[in-house]
N, C-alpha and C positions, 0 to 999 in steps of 0.2 A: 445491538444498537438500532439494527433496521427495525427490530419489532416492536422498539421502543419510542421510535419514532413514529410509527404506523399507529399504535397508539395513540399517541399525541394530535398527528394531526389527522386520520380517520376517524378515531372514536370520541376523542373529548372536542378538537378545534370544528369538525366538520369541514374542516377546509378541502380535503380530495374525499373521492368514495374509493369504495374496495379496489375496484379495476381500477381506476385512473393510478392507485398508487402502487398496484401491480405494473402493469405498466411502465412507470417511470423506472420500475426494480428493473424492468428487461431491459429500459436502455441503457441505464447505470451501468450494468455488467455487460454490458458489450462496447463500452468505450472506455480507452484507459485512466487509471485513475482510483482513490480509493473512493469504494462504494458508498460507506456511508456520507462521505463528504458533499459527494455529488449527489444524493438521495436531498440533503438539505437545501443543495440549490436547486434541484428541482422543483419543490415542494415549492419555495420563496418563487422563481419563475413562474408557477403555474399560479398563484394567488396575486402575487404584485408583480409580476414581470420582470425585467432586469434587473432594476434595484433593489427587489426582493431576493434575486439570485445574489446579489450582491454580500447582501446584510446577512444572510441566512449564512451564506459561507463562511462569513467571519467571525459570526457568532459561532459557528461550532467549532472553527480551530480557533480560536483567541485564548479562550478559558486554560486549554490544553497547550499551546505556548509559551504563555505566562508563566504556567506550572515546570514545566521543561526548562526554561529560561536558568529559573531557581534553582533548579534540581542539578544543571549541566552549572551555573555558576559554583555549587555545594560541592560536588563532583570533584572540580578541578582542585580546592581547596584543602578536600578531606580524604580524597580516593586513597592514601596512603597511608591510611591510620590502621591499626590491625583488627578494627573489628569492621570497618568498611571493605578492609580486601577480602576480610574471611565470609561474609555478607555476600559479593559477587563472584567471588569464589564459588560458593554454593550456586546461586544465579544462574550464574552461566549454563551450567550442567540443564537447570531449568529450562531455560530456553532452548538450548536442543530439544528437550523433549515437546515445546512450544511448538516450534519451527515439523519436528518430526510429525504431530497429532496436526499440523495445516497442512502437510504434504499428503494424509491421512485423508483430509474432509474433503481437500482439493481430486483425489484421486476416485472417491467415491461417488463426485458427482461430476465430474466430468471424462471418466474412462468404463465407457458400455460397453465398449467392442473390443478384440483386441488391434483390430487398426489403430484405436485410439490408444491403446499401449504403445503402440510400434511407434507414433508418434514422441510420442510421452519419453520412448528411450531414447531414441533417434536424439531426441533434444538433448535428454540428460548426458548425451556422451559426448556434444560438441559443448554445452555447458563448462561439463567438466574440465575438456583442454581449452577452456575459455577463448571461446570463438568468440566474433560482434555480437552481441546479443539483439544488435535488430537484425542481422541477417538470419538469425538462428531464429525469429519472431517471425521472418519473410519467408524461411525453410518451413516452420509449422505451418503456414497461413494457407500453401501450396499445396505440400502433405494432406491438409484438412479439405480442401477442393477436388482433391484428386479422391481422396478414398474414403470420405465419408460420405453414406448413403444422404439422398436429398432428403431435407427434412421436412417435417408438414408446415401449413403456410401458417406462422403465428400470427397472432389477433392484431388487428391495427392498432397502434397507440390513438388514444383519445385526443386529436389536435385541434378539436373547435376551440379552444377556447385557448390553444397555446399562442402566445403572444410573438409576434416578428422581431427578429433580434439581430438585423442584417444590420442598422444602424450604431448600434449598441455596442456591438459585437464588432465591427470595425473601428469603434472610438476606443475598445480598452487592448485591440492590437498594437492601436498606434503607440497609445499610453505605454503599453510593454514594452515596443520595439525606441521611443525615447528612452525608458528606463534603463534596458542592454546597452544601450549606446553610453550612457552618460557612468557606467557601470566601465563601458571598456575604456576610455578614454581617462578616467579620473581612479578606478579602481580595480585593475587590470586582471587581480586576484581572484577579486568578488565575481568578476563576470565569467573566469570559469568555472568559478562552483555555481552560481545560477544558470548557466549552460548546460553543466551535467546537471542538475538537479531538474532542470527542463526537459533534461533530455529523456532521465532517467522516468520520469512523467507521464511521459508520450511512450513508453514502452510499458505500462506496466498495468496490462490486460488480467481483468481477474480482481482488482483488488488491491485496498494496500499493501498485504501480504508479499502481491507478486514486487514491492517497490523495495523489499525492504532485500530482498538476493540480490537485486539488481545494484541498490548501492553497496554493501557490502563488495558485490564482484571490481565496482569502477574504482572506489575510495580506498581498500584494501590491499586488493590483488593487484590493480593495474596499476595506480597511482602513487599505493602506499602511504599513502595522508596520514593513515594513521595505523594501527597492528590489528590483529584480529578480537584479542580480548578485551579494548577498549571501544573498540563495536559492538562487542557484545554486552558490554557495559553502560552503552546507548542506550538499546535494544531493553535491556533490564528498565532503565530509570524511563521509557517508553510505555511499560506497564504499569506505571505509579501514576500515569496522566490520564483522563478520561477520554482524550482522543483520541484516529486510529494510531497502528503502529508505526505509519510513517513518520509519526512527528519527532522520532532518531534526525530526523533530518535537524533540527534545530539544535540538536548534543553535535551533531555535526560539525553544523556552522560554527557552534560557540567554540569548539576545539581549538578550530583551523583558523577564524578569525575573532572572536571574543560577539560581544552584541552586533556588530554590523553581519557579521558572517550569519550567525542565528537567523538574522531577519529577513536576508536573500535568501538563504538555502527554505527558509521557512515558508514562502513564497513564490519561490520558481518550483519546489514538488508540489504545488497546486495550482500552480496558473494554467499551465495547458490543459490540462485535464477540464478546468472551469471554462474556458473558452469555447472548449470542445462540446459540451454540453449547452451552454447559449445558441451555440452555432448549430446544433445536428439536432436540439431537440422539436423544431418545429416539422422538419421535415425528415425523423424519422421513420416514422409510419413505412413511407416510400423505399428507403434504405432494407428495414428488414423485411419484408418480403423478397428482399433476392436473395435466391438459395446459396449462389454462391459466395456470400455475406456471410449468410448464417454458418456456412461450414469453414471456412476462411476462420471467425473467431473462434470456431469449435476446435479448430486445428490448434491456436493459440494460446486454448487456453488450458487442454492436454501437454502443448511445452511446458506451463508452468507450473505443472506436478513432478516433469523432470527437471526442473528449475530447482522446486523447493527439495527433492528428494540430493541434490547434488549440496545445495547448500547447507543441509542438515549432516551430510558427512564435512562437509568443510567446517560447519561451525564446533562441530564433535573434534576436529583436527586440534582446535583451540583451546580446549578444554583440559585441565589437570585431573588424566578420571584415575579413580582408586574405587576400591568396591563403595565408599560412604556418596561419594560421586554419582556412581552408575545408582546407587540406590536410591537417592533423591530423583534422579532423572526418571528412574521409573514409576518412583511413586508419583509424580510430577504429572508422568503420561498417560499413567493411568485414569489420576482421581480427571485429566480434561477429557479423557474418553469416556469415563461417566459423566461429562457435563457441568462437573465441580466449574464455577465463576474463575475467570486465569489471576481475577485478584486476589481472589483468596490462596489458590495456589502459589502465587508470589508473595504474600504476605506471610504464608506459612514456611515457603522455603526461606524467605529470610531470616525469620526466629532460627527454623532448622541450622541456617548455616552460620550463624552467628555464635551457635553454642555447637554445634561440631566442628569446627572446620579452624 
């Protein structure tokens, strides 16, 4: 999706050039949050300013909301009919091998040393006896200052022309911080799942990838809100939508509370993250030239190779494997290590499990 948006607006809109949308890629991936989401508020920020970071953001989850909305309505209605179980049934298997081939890409480009292994397991084994995940965030941040070599000074972001967002950016705090309020007071429910799903937010360095372990850990394991293979059954109807894969969070919501649940959960896992980016993109420049910045999210984002590698054995814990099982998952692993589109691998493991399974 980033190339595809680079596309769009490098080659055909003319709206950034090469660097400027390089650039926005470096700071995207070093503040929490899914990538592409914030690549479109940037893009909308750097041509119309706030309001363009506004409208951009919502035009790229809304299309994929709506979709989910349907899908988690369809879900609830139909999940028990025998060609829809045997359907996710097959799925699931899938997405392990999904979740296994991100743990793959993530490991490849962010584990050069093996300092940055030791990190990497260090994390995976308080993961796995499910420590706080932002202290185990705060343990990597450490780790990565401590023992990764200083890195060289990357290029300044291009902020001539980046617009001031102290005004802006303090009026949709406030708007939030109304919104949580009138959430605890009248909806007591709603304002803990927009609290974790805020929270979940601000922790998830790397990508939406890294948001999708993190709810599974909170909503699953901690909470129990719901079981494993109806997460994962999220996760599934998450690859039907054109969005990223965070947008589980709206099968979430609709779960636990029907449409009002959807439309908070659907909104607190991208507000912080969008505020974050109004607020630090002018005066990032300044932020990353300190070393100890750059090694700090370096540390980070090595946990979240032991993050996904811990939740690829937990979501495999989930799964009903027999050899027809393990066999979809590998074909599944394979054709994404050749590059095969995850849609079509999911469209094909659905036929597949629909007629095997």
């Amino acid at each position: 999706m980033i190339a595809y948006i680079r596309k769009m607006a490098v080659g055909d809109k003319k709206w950034l050039d090469g660097q400027s949308f390089q650039d926005g890629v470096a700071l995207c991936q070093a503040i929490p949050g899914a990538t592409v989401m914030q690549m479109a508020a940037y893009i909308g920020l750097k041509v119309r300013g706030v309001p363009g970071a506004m409208v951009s953001y919502i035009g790229m989850i809304f299309p994929a909301f709506l979709l989910m909305l349907a899908l988690s309505y369809v879900y609830l209605r139909m999940h028990e009919l025998p060609a829809v179980v045997s359907a996710f049934s097959g799925l699931q298997a899938v997405i392990v091998a999904v979740v296994a081939n991100a743990t793959l890409s993530f490991g490849k480009t962010s584990l050069k040393t093996w300092k940055n292994g030791l990190i990497a397991i260090v994390s995976a084994a308080f993961f796995w006896f499910m420590a706080n995940p932002a202290l185990i965030l705060l343990l990597a941040a450490l780790l990565g200052m401590i023992l990764n070599n200083r890195p060289a000074a990357p290029k300044v972001l291009d902020g001539a022309r980046m617009p001031h967002t102290t005004i802006p950016l303090l009026a949709f705090v406030l708007t939030s911080v109304s919104g949580f309020l009138l959430l605890f007071f009248f909806r007591n429910g709603l304002f803990h799942l927009a609290v974790l799903m805020s929270r979940i937010d601000l922790m998830a360095f790397g990508g939406g990838f890294a948001s999708v372990p993190l709810m599974f850990h909170e909503i699953v394991e901690v909470r129990s809100w719901m079981d494993g293979p109806t997460f994962l059954n999220g996760i599934v109807l998450g690859q039907f939508t054109p969005g990223p894969i965070v947008i589980t969070s709206t099968f979430v919501g609709y779960l636990l509370d029907g449409p009002p649940g959807a439309l908070v959960a659907s909104v607190a896992i991208f507000l912080p993250s969008f505020l974050i980016l109004i607020g630090i993109a002018p005066w990032f420049d300044r932020v990353r030239t300190s070393p100890w910045f750059t090694r700090a999210i370096g540390g980070i984002l090595c946990s979240f190779v032991g993050l996904l590698f811990t939740v690829t054995i937990r979501f495999g814990l989930n799964v009903h494997w027999d050899w027809a099982h393990a066999t979809l998952a590998a074909a599944a692993f394979a054709a994404l290590i050749f590059k095969l589109d995850i849609l079509w691998v999911v469209l094909a493991g659905t036929t597949i499990s629909v007629i095997a399974f």
